[in-house]
Structure formats: C-alpha cells, structure tokens
C-alpha positions in Angstrom: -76.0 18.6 -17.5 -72.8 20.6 -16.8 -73.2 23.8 -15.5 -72.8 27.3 -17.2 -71.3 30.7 -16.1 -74.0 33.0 -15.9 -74.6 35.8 -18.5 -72.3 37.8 -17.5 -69.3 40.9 -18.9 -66.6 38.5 -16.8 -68.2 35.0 -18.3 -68.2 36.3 -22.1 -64.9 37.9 -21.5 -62.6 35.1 -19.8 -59.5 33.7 -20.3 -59.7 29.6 -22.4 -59.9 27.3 -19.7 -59.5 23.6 -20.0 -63.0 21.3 -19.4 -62.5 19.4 -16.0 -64.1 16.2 -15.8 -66.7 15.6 -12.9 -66.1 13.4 -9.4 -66.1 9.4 -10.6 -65.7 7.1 -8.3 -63.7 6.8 -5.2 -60.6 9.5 -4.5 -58.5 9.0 -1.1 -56.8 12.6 -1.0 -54.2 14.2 1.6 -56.8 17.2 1.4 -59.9 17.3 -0.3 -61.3 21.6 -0.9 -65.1 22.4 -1.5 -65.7 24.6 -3.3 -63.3 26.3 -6.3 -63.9 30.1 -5.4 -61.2 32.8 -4.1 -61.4 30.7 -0.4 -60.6 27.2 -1.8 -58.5 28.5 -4.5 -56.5 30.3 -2.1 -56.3 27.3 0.4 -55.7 24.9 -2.3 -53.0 26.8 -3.7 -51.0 27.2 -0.7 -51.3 23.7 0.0 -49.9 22.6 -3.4 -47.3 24.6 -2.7 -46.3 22.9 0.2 -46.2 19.2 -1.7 -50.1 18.0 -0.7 -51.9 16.0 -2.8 -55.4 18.0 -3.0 -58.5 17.6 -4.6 -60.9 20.2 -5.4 -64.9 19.8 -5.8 -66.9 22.0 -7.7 -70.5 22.2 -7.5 -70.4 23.7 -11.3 -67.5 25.6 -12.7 -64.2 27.3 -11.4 -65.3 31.0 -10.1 -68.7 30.4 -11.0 -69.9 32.0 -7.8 -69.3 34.9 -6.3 -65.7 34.9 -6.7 -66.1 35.0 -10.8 -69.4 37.0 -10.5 -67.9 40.2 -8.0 -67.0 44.0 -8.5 -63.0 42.8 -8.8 -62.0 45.7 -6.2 -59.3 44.5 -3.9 -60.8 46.4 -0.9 -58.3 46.4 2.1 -60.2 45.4 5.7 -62.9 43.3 6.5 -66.5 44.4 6.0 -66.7 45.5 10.0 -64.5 48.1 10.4 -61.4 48.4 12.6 -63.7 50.3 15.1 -66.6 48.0 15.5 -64.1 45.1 15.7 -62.3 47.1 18.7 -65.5 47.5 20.0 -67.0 44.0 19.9 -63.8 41.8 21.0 -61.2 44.1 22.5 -58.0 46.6 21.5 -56.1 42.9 21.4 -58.4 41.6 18.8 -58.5 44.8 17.1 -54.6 44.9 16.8 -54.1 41.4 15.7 -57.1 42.1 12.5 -55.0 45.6 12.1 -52.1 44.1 11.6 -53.2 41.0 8.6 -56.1 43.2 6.4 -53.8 44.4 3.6 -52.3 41.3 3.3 -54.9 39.6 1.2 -54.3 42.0 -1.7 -50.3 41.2 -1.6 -51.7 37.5 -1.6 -53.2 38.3 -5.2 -50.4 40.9 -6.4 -47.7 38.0 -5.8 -49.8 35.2 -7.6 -50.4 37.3 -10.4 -46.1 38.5 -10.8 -45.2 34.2 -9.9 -47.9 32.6 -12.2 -47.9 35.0 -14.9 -52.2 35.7 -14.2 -53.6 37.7 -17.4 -56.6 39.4 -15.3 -56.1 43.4 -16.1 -54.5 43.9 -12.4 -54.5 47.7 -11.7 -53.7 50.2 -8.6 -55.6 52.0 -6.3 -59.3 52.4 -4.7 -61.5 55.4 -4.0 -64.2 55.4 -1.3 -66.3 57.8 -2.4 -68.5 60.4 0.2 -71.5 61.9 0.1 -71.9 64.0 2.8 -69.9 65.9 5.5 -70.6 63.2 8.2 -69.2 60.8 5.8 -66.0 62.8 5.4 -65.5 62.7 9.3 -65.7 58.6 9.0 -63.0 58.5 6.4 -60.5 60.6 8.5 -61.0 58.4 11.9 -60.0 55.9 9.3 -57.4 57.0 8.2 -56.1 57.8 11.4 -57.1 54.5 12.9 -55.6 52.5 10.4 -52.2 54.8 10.5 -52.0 53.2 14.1 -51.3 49.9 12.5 -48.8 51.6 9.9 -50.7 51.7 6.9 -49.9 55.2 5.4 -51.4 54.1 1.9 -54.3 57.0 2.1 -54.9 60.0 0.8 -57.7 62.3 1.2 -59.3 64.1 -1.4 -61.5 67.4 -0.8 -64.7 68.7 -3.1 -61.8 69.5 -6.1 -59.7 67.1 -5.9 -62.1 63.8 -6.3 -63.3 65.7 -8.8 -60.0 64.7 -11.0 -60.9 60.9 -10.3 -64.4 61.2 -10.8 -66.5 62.8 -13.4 -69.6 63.5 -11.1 -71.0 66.8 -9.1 -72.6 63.9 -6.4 -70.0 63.6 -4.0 -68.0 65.9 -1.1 -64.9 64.5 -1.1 -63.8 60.7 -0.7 -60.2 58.8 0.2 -58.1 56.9 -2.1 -56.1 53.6 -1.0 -53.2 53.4 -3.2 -52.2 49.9 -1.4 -55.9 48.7 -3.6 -56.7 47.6 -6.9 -59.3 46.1 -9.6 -59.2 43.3 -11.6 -61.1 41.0 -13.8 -62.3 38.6 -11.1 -62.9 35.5 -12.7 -59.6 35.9 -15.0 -58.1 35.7 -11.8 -59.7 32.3 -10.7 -59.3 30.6 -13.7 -55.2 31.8 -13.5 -55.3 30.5 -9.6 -56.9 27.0 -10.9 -54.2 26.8 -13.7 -51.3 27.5 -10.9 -52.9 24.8 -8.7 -53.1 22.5 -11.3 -49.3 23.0 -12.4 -48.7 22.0 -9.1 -50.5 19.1 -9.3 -53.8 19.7 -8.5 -57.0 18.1 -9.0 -60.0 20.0 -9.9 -63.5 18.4 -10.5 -66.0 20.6 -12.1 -70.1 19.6 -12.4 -69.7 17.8 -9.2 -72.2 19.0 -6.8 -71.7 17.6 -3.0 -74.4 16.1 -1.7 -73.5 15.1 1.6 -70.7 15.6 3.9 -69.4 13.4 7.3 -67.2 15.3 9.2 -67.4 13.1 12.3 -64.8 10.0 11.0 -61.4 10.6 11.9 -61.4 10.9 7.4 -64.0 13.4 6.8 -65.9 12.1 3.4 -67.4 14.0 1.1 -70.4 12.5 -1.8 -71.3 14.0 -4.7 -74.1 11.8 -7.4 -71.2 9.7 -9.5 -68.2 9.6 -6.5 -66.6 10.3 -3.3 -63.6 11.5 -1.6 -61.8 10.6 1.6 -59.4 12.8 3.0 -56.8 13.5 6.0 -58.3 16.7 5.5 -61.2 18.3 4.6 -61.7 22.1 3.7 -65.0 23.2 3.5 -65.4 26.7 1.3 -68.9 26.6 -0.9 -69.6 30.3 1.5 -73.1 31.3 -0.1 -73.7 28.4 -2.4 -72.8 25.5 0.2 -76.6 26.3 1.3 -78.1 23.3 3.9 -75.8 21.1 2.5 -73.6 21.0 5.7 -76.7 22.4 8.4 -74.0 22.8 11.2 -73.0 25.8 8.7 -75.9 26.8 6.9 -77.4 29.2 10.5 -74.1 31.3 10.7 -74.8 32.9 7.2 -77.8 34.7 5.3 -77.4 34.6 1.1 -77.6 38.3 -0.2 -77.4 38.5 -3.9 -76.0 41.9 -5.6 -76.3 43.2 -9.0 -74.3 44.4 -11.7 -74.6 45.7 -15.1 -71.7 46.8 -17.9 -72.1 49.4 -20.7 -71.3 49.2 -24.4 -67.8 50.4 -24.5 -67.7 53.9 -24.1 -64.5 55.1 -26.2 -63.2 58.2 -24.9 -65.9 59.1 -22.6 -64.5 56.7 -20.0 -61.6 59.2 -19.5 -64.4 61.4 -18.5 -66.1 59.4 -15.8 -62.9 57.9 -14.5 -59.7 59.9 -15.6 -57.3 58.5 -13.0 -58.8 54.4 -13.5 -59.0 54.1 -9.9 -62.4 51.5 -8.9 -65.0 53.6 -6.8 -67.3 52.6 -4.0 -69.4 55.0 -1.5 -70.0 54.9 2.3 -74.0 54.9 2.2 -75.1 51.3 3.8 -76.5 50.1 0.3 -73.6 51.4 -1.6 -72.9 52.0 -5.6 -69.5 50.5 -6.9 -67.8 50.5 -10.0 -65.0 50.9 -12.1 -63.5 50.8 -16.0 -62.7 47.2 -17.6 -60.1 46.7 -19.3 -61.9 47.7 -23.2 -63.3 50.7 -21.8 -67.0 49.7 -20.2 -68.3 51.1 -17.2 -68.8 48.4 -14.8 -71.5 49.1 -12.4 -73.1 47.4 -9.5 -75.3 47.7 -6.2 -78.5 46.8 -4.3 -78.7 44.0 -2.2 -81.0 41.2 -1.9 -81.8 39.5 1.1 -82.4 35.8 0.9 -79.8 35.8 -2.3 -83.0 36.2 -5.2 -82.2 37.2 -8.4 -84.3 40.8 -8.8 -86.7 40.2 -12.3 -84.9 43.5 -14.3 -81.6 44.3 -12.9 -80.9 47.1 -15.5 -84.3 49.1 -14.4 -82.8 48.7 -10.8 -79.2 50.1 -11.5 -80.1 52.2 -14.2 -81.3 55.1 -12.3 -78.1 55.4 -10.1 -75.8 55.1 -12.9 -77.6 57.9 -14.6 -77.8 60.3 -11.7 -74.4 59.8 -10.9 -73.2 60.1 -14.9 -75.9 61.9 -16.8 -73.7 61.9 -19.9 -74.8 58.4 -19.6 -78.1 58.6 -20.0 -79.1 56.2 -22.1 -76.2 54.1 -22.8 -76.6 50.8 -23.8 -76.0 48.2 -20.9 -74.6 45.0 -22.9 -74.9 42.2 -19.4 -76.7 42.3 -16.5 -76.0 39.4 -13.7 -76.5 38.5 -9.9 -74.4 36.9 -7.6 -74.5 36.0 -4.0 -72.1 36.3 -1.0 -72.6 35.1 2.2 -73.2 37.6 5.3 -72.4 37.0 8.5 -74.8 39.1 11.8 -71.1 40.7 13.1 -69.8 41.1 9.4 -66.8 39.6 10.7 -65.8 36.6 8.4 -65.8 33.3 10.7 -63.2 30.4 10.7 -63.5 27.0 12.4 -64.0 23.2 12.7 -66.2 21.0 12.2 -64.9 17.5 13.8 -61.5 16.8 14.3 -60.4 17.2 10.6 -63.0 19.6 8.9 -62.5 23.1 8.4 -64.4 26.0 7.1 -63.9 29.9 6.3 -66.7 31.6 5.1 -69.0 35.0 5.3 -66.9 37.7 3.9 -70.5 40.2 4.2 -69.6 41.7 0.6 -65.6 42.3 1.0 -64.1 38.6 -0.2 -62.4 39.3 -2.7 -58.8 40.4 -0.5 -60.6 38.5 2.7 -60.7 34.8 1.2 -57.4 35.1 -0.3 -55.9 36.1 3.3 -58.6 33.4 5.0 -57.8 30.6 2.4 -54.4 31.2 3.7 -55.0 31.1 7.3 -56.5 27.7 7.1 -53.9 26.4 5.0 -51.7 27.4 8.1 -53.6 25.8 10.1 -53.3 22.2 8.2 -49.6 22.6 8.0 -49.5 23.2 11.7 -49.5 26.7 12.8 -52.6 27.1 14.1 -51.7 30.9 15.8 -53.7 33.0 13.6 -56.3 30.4 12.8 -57.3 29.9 16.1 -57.2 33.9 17.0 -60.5 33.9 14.6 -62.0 30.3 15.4 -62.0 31.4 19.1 -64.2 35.2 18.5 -67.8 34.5 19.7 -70.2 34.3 16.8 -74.3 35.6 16.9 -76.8 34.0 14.5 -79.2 36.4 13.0 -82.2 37.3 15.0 -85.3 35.8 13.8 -83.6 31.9 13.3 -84.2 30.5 9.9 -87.7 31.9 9.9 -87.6 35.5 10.1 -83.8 36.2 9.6 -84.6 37.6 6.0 -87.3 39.6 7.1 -85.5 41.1 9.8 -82.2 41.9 7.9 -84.7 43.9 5.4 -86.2 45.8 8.1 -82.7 46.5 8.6 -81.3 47.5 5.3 -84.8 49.8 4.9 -84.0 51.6 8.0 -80.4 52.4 7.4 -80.9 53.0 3.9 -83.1 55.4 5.1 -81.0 57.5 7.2 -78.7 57.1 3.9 -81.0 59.0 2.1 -81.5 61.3 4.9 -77.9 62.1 5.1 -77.9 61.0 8.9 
C-alpha cells in the first residue's frame, strides 16, 4: 500500500506534487540516491546538474521523514559547537568546519531564487536565553564565530528580545540575520521537481530491502526491482534503520514533537512581531516560529529510541502556555513526530562503505542547513574532489556507550541529567 505523509500542519499544507511510480524491475544508473530527504535531494541535485543520470529510491514519499516533518529553521553550524569541535579534533579541524557552516543555508537560498521554490522562505533566527550563564555562551559565540568572519549576529539584552518576542521568560538572546525559516517539505517537494527537470528519476513506495556495497556496482533491492549503479549514495539517516548494519551502530533514532495552532489573526504580531524563528539554549530546547497563514508552530522534547510519545499536545502544551499565556487554551489543529538521527559527538559523519558506496548522515537535530552542505560534499566527492569530503570521512567516530543494548538507556540517563541542570539554571 503506498505510503502517506503523516498528519501533519506541512503534509495538509503542501505544494501538488506529481505521484511517482514505485522501483519495477531492473535500473542500471550512473548514480543511484537512497533516500529522497534534504541529504539525497541535495546530492541528487548537484549531480543532475553536472549531466548524471541518477536515480532516487524512496522508502515512501519525497520528504516524508524528517526532512518534510522538521521545525524549517535554517540554523547556521553543526549541532557540536565550534568549541567542542576545536576541542575534540584540533584548531585545524575547527578552522576548516568554521569556514563551510553557513554555507548550507546559501545552498537553499540559491535553489529557491534558480528553481522558483514556493516554500514561504524568510530571514533571520533568534536563539533565545534563559539565564545569565546562557548569555555568556552566546557572546563566546559570537566572538568565536567572528574569527571565521561571520559578522551576521547581534545581541539582544532583557529589552530588546523583548521586541522579537512576546514573553517575560527569557534574559536576552542573539539573532543570526545570515538564518531563516521555511516550510520544510514545500522545500523538498520544489528540490524533487528541480531534479526531475534535470532529468531525474524518483521512485516513491519503494522500500530498500537489502544493499551490496562490496561489487565494484553497488546494488540496491527493493520487493518489485533493483538498481545497479557506478555509484551508490546511501542517505535514509534515521529511517535507513538495520537495513545497511555497517551503518545502523553509528546512530541512535530520537523522535521530536511538534504541534500548530489555529491561526491566530493578529495575535501572532504579539508573540512574534519581527517573524524571526526562535529556539533556546537549555539541552531539551523549545523552538518555534509563525507559518506563513499566521499559526504558531511549536515543537520540542525528545525521544530516545525515535517512539512516537501517546499525546503530543499534553506534552507541549504546557511550554507553549508558560511561555505565551495569552495562549492558553488555543486550539492546536496537528500534532506529529518525526525522527532524526544522533550521532555520540553530534558531529554529522561522512564516509564509504566499499569502493563505490557513500553515506552522510546524523545531523543530531540541526539538518536542515547541514544535509544540504553534506549532500553537497558527497556530490564532490563523486565528481572527483574529494578535499572536503575526505576532511570529514577521516574525524574518528565513537559509538554510543552501552552498544545496541543499553545505548537508549544511557542517552536518557543523559538527557535527565542535563535537563536537570537546565531546570536548575546550572
């Protein structure tokens, strides 16, 4: 049975998009993508630019992970910071990652001017602070990232967030005019379009089944067909799941929630005047922004193991309401899940499998900028420059304590301790 986007504000709000038939038969292909999210989009994309003939598999429908499913903030860095990247592989490292982490957002603002993408693209992000200690984090970023000549910040005192967010809860905060929001799956569904202008095949309803990276054509099986490729780009992230084992250990599933309200007419001015997206700095972090007819779009919480919690609204309710209490009570009109694929450094990882099998996953929550950059890297990499891509395949990865076992438990012992000292203001 084909698939269906889940019940979500993006899903019932999206762009028409043509049907694409599922995997019959036997394909030979230059390149053959798994996976039609941000990361095989991306990759995909690039390729068809260059004149390969790709073909992209679907498990179910384009962005019908996380890449359709997410916040649609176009956050600028990698979910480990500049600092704990200096820290775990050197001032080289740190310089190189410095240097590339804005680029995934030009990535999306130059395929949304060239393709003509309807997705309600707008400017600027706020990283919101609760506390004083917080504060002192976003100025050593600001300063840090300065060093690599991104002046985009601007920090904002007690007042002055104030006139970009209607709420009492926070200190101060730091907006980065080089970010953005968007409707995230409007932006997939454009990217598949673009790619298939260019020639591009896209299979939907065609879970992969196996995959043998070891011939010198990696081959990929789904239930009604196969593909053999020069090539093979392997970018399923927190849905591949033990379909490819060699992968499935680098990455835990973590599911996050979100919820949209009724349209709230002129009271959105009130909680966001300026229309910038918002997230905070506490380790289980609140996020959310305006769409484009006015709801508030709000998400948070995170699920280890990538479960879907029973009632999402009674989970987010309660931050929306202490954050807005001119809210209380709105009505919340969808409620959905997602997952996104965490890696134990939260430093996305790159590599091969075989000698024509690549693979870019665990974004750890910041993909939507990160896969578009990453989808572009291994694209590189195919055409022949290999500089950048081999910078990342090279850093030293750890698998999560605990193996497959007791890696969940341990990442909740985790997030209940530093959500802890979240609460505690430490």
């Amino acid at each position: 049975m084909p698939a269906a986007y889940p019940g979500s504000y993006y899903a019932a709000s999206a762009n028409p998009a043509p049907a694409r038939p599922p995997l019959r038969g036997r394909v030979e292909a230059d390149v053959c993508v798994v996976g039609a999210g941000y990361t095989g989009l991306s990759c995909a994309l690039e390729l068809a630019e260059k004149g390969h003939k790709v073909t992209l598999v679907e498990a179910a429908k384009v962005g019908w992970g996380a890449s359709g499913r997410n916040g649609g903030q176009l956050v600028n860095g990698l979910n480990a910071s500049l600092e704990k990247i200096g820290a775990l592989y050197g001032r080289e490292v740190q310089a190189f990652v410095g240097g590339l982490v804005t680029e995934g957002g030009d990535i999306i603002r130059d395929r949304v001017k060239r393709y003509d993408i309807a997705c309600d693209l707008k400017p600027g992000n706020l990283f919101a602070a609760f506390t004083d200690k917080q504060m002192a984090e976003l100025e050593a970023k600001r300063t840090l990232w300065s060093s690599f000549g991104m002046d985009s910040h601007e920090m904002l005192d007690r007042d002055a967030i104030r006139a970009h967010v209607g709420t009492d809860a926070y200190v101060g905060g730091m907006i980065d005019h080089s970010g953005g929001h968007l409707h995230p799956l409007n932006l997939c569904l454009g990217e598949a379009a673009a790619f298939e202008s260019l020639g591009g095949v896209i299979h939907e309803d065609s879970p992969v089944i196996s995959v043998d990276t070891s011939a010198a054509r990696p081959l990929i099986r789904t239930d009604a067909g196969e593909v053999s490729a020069r090539v093979l780009v392997l970018c399923g992230n927190a849905y591949l799941g033990k379909t490819v084992p060699a992968l499935a250990t680098r990455v835990l599933a973590a599911s996050t929630q979100m919820v949209a309200t009724e349209p709230l007419g002129a009271r959105a001015a009130e909680i966001l005047p300026s229309d910038l997206c918002v997230e905070d700095l506490r380790y289980i972090l609140d996020y959310y922004r305006l769409s484009a007819d006015g709801r508030l779009l709000f998400g948070g919480g995170t699920v280890y193991g990538g479960s879907t919690p029973s009632d999402i609204e009674s989970k987010l309710r309660p931050n929306l309401e202490k954050l807005f209490p001119a809210l209380r009570g709105v009505r919340l009109t969808h409620a959905w899940s997602g997952n996104f694929a965490l890696t134990f450094s939260r430093v996305p990882q790159l590599g091969r499998l075989g000698p024509a099998t690549y693979f870019a996953h665990g974004y750890s929550g910041h993909g939507v900028t990160g896969s578009h950059l990453f989808g572009r890297i291994v694209a590189e990499a195919i055409n022949g420059d290999l500089s950048r891509f081999d910078t990342f395949a090279k850093l030293p990865w750890t698998p999560f304590p605990g193996g497959q076992t007791f890696r969940v438990p341990y990442s909740i012992a985790g997030s209940w301790w530093y959500g802890l000292r979240d609460r505690l203001g430490l």
